[in-house]
Jmol script that loads the backbone (N, CA, C; Angstrom):
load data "model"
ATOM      1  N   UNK A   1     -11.868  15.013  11.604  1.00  0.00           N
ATOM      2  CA  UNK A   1     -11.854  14.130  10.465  1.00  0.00           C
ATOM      3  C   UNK A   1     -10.655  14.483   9.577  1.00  0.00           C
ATOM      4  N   UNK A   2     -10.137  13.422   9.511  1.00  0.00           N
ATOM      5  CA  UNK A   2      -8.691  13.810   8.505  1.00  0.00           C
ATOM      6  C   UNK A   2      -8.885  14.269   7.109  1.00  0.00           C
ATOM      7  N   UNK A   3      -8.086  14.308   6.144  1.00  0.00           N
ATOM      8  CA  UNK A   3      -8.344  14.605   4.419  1.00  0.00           C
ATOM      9  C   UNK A   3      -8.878  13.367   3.826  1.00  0.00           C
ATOM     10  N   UNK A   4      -8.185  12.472   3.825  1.00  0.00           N
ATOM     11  CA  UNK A   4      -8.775  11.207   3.404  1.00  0.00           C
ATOM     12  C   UNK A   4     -10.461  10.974   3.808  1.00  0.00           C
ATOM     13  N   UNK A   5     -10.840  10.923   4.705  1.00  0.00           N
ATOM     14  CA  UNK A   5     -12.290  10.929   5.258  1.00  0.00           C
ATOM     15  C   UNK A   5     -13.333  11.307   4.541  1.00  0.00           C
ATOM     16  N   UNK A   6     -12.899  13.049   4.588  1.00  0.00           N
ATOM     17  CA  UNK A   6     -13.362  14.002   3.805  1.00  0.00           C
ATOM     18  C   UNK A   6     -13.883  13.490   2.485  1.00  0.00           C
ATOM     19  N   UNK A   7     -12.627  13.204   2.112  1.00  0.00           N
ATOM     20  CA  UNK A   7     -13.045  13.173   0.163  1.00  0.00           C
ATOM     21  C   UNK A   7     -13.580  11.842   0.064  1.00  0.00           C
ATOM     22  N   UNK A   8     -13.498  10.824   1.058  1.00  0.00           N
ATOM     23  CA  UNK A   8     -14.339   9.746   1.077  1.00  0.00           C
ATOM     24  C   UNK A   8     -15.848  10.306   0.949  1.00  0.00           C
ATOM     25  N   UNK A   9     -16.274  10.965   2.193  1.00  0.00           N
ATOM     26  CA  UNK A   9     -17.581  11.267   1.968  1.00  0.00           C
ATOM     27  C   UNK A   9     -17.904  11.951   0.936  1.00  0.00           C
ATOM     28  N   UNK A  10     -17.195  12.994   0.361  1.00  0.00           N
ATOM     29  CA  UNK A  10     -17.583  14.227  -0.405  1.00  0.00           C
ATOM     30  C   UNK A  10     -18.029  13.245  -1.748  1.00  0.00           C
ATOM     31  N   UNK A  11     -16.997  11.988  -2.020  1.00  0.00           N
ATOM     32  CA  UNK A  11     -17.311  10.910  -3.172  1.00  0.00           C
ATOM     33  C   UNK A  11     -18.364  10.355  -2.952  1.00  0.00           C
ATOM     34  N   UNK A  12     -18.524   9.778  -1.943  1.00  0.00           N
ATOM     35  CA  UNK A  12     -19.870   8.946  -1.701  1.00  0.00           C
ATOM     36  C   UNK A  12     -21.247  10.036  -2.074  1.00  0.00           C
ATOM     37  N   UNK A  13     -21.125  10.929  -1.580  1.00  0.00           N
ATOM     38  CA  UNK A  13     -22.543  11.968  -1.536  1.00  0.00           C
ATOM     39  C   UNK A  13     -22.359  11.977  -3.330  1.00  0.00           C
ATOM     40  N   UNK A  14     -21.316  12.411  -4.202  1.00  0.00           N
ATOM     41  CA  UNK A  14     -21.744  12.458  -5.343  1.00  0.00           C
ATOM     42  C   UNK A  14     -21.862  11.800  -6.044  1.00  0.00           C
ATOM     43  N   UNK A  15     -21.758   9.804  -5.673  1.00  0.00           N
ATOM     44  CA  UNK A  15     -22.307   9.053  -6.363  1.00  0.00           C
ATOM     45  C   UNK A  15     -23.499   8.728  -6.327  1.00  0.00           C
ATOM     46  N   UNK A  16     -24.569   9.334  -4.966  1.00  0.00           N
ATOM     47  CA  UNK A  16     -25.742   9.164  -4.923  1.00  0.00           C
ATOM     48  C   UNK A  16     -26.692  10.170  -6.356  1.00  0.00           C
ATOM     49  N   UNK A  17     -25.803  11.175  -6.549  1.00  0.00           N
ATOM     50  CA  UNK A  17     -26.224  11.891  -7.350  1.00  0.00           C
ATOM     51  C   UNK A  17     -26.853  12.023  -8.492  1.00  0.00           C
ATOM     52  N   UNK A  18     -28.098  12.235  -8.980  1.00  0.00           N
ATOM     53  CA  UNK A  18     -28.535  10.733 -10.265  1.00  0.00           C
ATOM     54  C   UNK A  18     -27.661  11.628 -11.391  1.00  0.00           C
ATOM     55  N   UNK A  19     -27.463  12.487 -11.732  1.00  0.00           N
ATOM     56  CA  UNK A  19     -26.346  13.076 -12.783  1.00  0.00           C
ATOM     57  C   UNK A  19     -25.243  12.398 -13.192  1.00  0.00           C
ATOM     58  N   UNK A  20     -24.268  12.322 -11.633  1.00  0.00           N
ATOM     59  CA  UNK A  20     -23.080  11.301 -12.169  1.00  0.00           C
ATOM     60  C   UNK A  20     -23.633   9.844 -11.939  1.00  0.00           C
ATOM     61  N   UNK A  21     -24.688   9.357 -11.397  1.00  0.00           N
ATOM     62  CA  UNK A  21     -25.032   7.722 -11.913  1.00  0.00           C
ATOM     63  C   UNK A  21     -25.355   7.976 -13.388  1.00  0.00           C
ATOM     64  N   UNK A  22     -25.364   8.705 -13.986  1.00  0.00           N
ATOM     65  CA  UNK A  22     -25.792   8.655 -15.116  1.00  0.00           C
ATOM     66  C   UNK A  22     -24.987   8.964 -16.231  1.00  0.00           C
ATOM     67  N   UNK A  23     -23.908   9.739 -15.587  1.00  0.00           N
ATOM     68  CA  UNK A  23     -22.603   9.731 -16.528  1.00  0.00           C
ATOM     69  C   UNK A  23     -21.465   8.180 -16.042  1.00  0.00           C
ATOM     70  N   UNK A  24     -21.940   7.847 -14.856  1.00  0.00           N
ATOM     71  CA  UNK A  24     -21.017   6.922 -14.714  1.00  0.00           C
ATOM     72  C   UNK A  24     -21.783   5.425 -15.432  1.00  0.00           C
ATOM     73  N   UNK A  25     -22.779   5.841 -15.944  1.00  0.00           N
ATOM     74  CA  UNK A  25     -23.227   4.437 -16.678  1.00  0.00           C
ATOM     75  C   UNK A  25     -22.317   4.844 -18.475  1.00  0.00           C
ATOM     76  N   UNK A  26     -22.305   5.639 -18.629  1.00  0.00           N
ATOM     77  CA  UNK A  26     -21.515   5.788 -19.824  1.00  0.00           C
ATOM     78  C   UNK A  26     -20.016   5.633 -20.305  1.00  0.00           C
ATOM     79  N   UNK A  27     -20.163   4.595 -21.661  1.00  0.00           N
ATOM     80  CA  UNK A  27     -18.885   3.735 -21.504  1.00  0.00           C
ATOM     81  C   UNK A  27     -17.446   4.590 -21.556  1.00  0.00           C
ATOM     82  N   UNK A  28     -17.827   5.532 -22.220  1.00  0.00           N
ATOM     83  CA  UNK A  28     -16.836   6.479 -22.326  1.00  0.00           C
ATOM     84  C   UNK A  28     -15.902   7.122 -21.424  1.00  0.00           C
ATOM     85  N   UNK A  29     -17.205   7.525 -20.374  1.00  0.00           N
ATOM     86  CA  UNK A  29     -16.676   7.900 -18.895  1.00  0.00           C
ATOM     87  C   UNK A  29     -15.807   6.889 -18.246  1.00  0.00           C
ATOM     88  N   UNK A  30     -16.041   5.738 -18.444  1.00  0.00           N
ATOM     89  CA  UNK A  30     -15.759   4.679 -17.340  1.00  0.00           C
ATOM     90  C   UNK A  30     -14.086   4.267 -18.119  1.00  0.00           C
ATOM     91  N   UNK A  31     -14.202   4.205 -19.593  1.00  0.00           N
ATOM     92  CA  UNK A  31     -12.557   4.623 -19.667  1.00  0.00           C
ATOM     93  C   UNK A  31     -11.913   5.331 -18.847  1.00  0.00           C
ATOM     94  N   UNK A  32     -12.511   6.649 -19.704  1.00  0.00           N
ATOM     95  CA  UNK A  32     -11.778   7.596 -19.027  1.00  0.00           C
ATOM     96  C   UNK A  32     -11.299   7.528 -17.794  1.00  0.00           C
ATOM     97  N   UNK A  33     -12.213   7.538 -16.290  1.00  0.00           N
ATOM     98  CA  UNK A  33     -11.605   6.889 -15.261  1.00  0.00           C
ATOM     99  C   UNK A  33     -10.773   5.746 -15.011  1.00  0.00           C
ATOM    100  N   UNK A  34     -10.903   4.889 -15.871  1.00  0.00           N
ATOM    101  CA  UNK A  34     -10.295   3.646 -15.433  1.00  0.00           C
ATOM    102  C   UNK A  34      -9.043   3.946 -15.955  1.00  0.00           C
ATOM    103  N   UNK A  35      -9.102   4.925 -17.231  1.00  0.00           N
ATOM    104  CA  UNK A  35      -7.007   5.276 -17.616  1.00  0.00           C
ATOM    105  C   UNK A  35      -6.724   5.865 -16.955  1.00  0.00           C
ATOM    106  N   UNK A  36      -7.487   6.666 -16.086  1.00  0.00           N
ATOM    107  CA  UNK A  36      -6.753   7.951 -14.756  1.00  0.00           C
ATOM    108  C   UNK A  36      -6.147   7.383 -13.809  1.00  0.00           C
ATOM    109  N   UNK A  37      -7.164   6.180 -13.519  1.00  0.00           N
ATOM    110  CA  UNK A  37      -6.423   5.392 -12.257  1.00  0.00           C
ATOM    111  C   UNK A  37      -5.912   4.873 -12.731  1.00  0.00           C
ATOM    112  N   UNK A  38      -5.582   4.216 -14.059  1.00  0.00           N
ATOM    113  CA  UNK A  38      -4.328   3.278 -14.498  1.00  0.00           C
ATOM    114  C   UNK A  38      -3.007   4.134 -14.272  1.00  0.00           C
ATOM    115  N   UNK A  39      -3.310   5.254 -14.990  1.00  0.00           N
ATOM    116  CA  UNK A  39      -2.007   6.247 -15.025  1.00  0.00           C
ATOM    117  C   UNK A  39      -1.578   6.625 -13.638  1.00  0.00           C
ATOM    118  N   UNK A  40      -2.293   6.862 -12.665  1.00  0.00           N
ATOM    119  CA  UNK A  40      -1.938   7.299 -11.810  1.00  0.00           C
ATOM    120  C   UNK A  40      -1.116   6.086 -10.392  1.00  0.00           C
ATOM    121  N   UNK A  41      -1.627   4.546 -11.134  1.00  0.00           N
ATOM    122  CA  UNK A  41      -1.029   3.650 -10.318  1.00  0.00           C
ATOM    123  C   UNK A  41       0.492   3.741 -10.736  1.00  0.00           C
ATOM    124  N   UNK A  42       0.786   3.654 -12.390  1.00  0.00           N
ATOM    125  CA  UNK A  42       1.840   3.614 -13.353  1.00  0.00           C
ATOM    126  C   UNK A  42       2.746   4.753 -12.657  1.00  0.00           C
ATOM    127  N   UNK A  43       1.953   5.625 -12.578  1.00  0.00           N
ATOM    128  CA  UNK A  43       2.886   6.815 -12.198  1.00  0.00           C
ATOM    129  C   UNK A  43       3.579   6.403 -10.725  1.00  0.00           C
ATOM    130  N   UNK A  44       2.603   5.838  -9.790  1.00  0.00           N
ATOM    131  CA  UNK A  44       3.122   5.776  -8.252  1.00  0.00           C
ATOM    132  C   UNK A  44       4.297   4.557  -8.323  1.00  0.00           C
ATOM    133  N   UNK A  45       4.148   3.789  -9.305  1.00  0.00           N
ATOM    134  CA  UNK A  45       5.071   3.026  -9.515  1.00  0.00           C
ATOM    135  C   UNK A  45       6.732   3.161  -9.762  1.00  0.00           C
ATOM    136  N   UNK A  46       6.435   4.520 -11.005  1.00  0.00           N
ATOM    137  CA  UNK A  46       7.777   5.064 -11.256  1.00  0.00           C
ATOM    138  C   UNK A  46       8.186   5.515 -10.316  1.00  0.00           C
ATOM    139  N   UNK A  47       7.295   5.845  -9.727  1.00  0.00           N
ATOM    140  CA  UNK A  47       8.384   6.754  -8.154  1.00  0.00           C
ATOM    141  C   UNK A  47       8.716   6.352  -7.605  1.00  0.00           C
ATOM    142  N   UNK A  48       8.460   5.306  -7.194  1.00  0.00           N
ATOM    143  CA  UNK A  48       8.433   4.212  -6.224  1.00  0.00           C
ATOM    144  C   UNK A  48       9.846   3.158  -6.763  1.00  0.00           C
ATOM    145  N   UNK A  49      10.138   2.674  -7.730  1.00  0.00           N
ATOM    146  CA  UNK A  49      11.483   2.492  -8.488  1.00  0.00           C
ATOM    147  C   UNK A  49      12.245   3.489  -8.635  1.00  0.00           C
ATOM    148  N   UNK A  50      12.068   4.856  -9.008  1.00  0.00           N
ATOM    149  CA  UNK A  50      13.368   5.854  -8.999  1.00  0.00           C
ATOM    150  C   UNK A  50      13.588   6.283  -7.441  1.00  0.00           C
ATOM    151  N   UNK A  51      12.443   6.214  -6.155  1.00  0.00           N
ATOM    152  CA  UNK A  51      13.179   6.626  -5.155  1.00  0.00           C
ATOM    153  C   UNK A  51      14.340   5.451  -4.718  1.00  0.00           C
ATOM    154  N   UNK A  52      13.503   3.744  -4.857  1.00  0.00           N
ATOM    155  CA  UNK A  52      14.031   2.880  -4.572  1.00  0.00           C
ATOM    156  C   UNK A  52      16.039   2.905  -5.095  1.00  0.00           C
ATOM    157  N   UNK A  53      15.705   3.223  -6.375  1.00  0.00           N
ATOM    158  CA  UNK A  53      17.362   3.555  -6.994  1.00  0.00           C
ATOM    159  C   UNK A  53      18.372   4.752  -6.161  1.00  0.00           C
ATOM    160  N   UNK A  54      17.197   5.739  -6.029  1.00  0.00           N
ATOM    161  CA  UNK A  54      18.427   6.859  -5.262  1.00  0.00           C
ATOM    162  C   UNK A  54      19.017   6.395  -4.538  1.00  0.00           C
ATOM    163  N   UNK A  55      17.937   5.768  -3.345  1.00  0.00           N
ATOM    164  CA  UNK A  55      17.985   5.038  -2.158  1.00  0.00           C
ATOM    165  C   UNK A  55      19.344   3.919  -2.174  1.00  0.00           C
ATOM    166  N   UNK A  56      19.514   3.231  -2.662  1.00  0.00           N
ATOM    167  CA  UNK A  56      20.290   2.566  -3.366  1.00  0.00           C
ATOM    168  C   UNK A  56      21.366   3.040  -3.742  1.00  0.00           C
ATOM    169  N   UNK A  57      21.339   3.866  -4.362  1.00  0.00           N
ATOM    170  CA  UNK A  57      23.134   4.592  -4.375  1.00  0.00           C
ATOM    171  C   UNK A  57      22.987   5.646  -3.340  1.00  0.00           C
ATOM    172  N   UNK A  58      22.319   5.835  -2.619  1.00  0.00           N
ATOM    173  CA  UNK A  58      23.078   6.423  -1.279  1.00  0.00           C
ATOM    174  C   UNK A  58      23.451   5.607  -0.318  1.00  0.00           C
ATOM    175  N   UNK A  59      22.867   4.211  -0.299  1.00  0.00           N
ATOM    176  CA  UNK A  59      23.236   2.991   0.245  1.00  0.00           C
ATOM    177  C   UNK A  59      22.259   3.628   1.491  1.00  0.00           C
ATOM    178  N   UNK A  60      21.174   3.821   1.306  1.00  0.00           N
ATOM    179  CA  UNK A  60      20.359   3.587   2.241  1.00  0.00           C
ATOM    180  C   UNK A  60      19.174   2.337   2.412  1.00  0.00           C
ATOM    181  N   UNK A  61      18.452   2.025   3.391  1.00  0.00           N
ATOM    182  CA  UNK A  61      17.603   0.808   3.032  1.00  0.00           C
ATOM    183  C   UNK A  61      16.003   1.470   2.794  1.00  0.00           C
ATOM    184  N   UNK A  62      15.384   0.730   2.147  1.00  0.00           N
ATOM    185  CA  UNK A  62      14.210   1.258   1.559  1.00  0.00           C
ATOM    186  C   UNK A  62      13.107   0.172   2.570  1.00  0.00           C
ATOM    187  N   UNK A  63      12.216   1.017   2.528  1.00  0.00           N
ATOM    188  CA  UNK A  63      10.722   0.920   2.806  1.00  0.00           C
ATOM    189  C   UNK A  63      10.571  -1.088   3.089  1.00  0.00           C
ATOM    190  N   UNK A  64      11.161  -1.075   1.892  1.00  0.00           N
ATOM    191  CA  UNK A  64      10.428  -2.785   1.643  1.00  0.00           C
ATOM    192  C   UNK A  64      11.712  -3.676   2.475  1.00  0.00           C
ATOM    193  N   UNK A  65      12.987  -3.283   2.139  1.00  0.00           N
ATOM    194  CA  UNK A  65      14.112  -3.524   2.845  1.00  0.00           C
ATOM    195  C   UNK A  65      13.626  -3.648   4.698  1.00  0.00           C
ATOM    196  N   UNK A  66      13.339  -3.316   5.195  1.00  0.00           N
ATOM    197  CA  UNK A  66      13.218  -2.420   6.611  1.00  0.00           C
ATOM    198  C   UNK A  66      12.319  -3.507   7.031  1.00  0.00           C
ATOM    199  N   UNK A  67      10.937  -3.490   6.008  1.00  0.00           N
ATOM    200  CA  UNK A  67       9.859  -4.716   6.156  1.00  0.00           C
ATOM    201  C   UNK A  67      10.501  -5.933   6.200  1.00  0.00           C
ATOM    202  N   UNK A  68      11.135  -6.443   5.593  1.00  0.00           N
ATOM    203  CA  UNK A  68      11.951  -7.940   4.964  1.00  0.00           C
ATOM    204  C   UNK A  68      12.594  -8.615   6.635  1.00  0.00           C
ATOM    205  N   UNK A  69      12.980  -7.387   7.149  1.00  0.00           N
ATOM    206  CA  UNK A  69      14.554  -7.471   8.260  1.00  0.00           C
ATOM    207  C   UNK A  69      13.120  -7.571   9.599  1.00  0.00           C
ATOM    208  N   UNK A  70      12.264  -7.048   9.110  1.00  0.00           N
ATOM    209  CA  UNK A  70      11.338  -7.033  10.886  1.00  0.00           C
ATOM    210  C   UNK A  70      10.699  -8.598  10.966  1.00  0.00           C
ATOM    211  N   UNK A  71      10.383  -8.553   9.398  1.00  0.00           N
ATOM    212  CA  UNK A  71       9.611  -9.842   9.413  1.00  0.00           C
ATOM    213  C   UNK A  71      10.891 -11.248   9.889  1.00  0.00           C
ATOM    214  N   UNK A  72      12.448 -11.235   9.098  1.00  0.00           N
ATOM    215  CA  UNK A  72      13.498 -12.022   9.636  1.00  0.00           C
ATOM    216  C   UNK A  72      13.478 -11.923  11.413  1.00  0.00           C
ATOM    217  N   UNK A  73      13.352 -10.888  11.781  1.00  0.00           N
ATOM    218  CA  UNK A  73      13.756 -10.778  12.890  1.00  0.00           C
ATOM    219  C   UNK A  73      12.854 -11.346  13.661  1.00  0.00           C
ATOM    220  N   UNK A  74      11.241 -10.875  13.391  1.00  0.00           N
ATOM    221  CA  UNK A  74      10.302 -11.634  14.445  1.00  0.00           C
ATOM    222  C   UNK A  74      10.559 -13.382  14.130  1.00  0.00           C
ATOM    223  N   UNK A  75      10.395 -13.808  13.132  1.00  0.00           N
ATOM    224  CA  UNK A  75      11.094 -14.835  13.126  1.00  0.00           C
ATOM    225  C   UNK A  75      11.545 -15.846  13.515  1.00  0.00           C
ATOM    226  N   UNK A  76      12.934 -14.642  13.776  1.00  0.00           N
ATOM    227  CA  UNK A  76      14.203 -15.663  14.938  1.00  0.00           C
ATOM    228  C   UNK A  76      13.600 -15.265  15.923  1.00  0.00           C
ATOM    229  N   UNK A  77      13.029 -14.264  16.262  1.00  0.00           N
ATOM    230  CA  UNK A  77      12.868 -14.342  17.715  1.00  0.00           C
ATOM    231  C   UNK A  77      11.678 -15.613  18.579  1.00  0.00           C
ATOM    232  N   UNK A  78      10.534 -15.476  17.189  1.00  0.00           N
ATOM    233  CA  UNK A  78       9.998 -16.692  17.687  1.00  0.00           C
ATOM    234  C   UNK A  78      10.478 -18.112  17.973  1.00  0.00           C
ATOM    235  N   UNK A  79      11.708 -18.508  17.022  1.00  0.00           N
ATOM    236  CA  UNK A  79      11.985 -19.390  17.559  1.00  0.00           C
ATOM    237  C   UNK A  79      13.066 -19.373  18.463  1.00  0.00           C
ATOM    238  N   UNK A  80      13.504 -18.404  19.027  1.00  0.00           N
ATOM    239  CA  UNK A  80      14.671 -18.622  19.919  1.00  0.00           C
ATOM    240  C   UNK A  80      13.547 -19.171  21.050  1.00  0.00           C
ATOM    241  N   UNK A  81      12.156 -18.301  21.262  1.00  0.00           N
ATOM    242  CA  UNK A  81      11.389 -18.173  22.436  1.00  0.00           C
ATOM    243  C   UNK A  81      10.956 -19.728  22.340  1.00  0.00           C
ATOM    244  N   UNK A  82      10.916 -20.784  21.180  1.00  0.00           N
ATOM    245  CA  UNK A  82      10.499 -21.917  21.442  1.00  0.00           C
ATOM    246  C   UNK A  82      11.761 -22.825  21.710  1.00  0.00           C
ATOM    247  N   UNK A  83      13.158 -22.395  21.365  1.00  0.00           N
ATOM    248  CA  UNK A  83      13.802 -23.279  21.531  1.00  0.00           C
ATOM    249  C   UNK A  83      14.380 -22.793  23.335  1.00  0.00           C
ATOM    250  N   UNK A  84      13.817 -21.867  24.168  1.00  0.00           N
ATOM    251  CA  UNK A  84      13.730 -22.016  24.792  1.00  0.00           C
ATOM    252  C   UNK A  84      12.734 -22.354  25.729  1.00  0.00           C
ATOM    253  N   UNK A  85      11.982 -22.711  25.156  1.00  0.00           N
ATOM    254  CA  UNK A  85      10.701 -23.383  26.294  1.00  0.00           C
ATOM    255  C   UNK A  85      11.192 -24.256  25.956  1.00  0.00           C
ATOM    256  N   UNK A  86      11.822 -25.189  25.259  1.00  0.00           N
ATOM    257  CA  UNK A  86      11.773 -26.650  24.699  1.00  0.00           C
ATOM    258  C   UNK A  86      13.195 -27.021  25.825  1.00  0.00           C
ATOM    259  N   UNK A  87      14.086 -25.607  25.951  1.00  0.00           N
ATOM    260  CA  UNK A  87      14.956 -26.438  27.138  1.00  0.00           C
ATOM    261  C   UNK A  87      14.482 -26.137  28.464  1.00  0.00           C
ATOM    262  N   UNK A  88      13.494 -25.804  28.737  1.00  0.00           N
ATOM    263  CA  UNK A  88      13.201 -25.412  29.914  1.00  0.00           C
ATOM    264  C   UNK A  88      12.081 -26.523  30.248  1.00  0.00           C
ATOM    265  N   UNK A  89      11.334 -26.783  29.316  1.00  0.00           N
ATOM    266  CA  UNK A  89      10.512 -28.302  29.367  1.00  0.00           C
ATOM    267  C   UNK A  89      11.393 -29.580  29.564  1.00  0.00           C
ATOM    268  N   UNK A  90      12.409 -29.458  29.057  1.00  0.00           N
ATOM    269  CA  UNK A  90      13.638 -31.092  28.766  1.00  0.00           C
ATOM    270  C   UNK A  90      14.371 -30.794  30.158  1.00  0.00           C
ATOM    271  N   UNK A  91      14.662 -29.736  30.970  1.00  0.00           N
ATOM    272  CA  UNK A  91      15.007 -29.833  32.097  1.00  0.00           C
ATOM    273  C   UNK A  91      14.333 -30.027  33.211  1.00  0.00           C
TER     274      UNK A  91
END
end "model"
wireframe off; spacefill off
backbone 0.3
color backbone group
């Protein structure tokens, strides 16, 4: 079982827990979590724009770049594959 898995279950078992159902009914708590994960999306964000910039002046292509060019590419390739059945049907 990988890490991710893990702390899946280890979460699940302690929401059965009537302690934290009982702190997680409290409004206070449920801030609190909900700014952790706000902050922590905010945060994955900044990184995610300052690697994108390095990336960028090293003139390398990024993550989303790489995605953009596979998706162009399947693409053309689909239609080359129809504009050749279409001459192979007309002949």
């Amino acid at each position: 079982m990988d890490l991710k898995q893990q702390l899946m279950n280890q979460a699940m078992k302690m929401m059965q827990d009537p302690r934290v159902m009982k702190a997680m009914q409290n409004p206070k708590v449920m801030q609190t979590v909900m700014g952790a994960i706000q902050m922590r999306a905010k945060m994955q964000q900044e990184m995610d724009a300052q690697i994108e910039k390095v990336a960028k002046s090293l003139k390398l292509a990024t993550r989303s770049e790489v995605r953009e060019l596979k998706r162009a590419l399947s693409k053309l390739e689909r239609e080359l594959q129809q504009k050749q059945q279409q001459t192979k049907s007309a002949e």
